[in-house]
N, C-alpha and C positions, 0 to 999 in steps of 0.2 A: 504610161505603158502598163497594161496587166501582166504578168507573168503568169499567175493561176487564180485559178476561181475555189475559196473551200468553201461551201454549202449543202441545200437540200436541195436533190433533186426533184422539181415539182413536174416535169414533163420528158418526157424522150419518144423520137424516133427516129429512123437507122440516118437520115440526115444533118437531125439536130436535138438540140434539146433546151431545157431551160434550166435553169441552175438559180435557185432562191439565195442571196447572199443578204442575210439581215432583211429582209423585210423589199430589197433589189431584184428582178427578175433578169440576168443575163442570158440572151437568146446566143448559145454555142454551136457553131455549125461542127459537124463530127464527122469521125471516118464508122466505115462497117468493123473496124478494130476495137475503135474505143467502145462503138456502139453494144457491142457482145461483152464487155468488161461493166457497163454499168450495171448497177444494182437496182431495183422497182422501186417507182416514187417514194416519196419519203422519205427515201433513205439520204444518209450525208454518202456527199461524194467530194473527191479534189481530183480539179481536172490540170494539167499545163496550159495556157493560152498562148496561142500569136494575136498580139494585137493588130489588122491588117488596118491600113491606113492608105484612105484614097482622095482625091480633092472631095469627091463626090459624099460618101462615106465610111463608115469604119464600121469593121467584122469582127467576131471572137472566132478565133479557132480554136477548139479544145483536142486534145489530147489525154491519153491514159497514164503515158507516159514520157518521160524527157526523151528520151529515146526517138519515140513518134515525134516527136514536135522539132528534136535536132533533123530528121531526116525533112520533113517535111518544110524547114526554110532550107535543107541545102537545095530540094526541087525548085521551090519557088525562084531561088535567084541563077536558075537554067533560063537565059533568054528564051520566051517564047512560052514559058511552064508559070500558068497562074496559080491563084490558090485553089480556083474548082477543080484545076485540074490536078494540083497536087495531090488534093482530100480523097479523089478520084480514083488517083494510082495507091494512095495507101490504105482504098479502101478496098481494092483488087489483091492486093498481096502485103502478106505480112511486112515490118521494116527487115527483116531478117535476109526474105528471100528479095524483096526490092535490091537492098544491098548487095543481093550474092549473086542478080540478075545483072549489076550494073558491074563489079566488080570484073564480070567472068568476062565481058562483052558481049550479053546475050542481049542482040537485038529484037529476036522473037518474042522473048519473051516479055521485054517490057512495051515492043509494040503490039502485044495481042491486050493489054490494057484500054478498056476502049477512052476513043478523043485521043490517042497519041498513035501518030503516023512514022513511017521509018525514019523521016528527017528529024521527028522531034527526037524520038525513042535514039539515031546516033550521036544528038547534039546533048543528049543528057548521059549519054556514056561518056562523048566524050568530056565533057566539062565535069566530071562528079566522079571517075572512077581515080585517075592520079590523086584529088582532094581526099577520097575516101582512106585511098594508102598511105598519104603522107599523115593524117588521122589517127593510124592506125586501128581504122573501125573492121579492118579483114586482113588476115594475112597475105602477102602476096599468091593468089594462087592462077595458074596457066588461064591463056586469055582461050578463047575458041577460035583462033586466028592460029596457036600454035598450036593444038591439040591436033593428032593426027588420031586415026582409029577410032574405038570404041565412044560415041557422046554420052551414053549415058552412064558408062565407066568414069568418063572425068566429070562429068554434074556430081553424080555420088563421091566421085575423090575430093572435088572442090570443096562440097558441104562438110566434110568430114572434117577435113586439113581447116577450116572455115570456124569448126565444132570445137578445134582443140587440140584434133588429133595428130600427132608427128605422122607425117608424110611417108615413110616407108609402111610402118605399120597397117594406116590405112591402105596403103596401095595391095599390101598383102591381103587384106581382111577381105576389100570390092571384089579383089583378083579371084579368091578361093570362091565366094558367093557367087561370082558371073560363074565360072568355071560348073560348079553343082547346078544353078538354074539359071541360063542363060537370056530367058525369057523376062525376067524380073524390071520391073517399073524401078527407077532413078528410086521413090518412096520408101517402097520394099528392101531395098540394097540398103538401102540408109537404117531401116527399122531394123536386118537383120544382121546390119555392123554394128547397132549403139547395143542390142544386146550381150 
């Protein structure tokens, strides 16, 4: 089993890349994550691998980080979720917001991923959001099932409480920001509470 590849990267594109290890060419399939963190040829790089194993044959997945490549086997072992299509989704959205999309029970959002329909997009909340808490990869924060009012009040509270922040504070912070510009994007509210 590989774990990681350290090398020179002799090739990249936003799919894959080639990674020189001693004199070895490893073809690494990649997300649009890692793809924007590598460095231009030549350079050394260390990448995380999944070693993917099939009767037929075996894949690299590379990653940037442990982070990326934890996330990306808890997708794959979602019945139904391969690894094209895991590479897929973390290549649509950060691990960060994957998390805080799964975490929250936002169906929208992980089914506007393309190649995941509502059935997969419920059956990977449901199988991955309890795993993620008992993990403790997010705090427990309100599902969209309880949230009443404002959605883009609690997406902004969730990220924040998500970020770090105790829970009153932040409610007070979103609260005052909606209240002055009630207009503001989920984005915005967040960029003008982390100031």
């Amino acid at each position: 089993m590989i774990a990681y590849l350290d090398g020179t990267l002799s090739y990249k594109e936003p799919a894959y890349t080639i990674i020189d290890v001693k004199g070895v060419g490893y073809e690494v399939f990649i997300s649009l994550q890692t793809y924007s963190t590598l460095p231009g040829g030549g350079d050394k790089v260390k990448l995380f691998i999944h070693h993917h194993f099939r009767e037929d044959n075996q894949t690299l997945f590379g990653f940037a980080n442990a982070d990326e490549k934890t996330l990306f086997r808890e997708l794959i072992s979602v019945s139904g979720v391969g690894p094209n299509t895991a590479l897929g989704m973390l290549s649509a959205m950060s691990p960060q917001d994957l998390r805080l999309a799964i975490m929250s029970e936002n169906v929208r959002a992980v089914q506007a991923i393309k190649g995941i329909g509502a059935k997969t997009a419920q059956r990977i909340i449901l199988e991955l959001k309890d795993r993620m808490k008992k993990a403790g990869l997010l705090p427990d924060v309100p599902t969209y099932r309880q949230q009443a009012g404002n959605p883009v009040r609690e997406e902004a509270l969730a990220a924040l409480v998500a970020l770090g922040f105790p829970r009153p504070s932040a409610e007070k912070s979103v609260d005052d920001i909606i209240r002055a510009e009630p207009e503001l994007s989920v984005e915005d509210i967040i960029r003008k509470a982390l100031r």
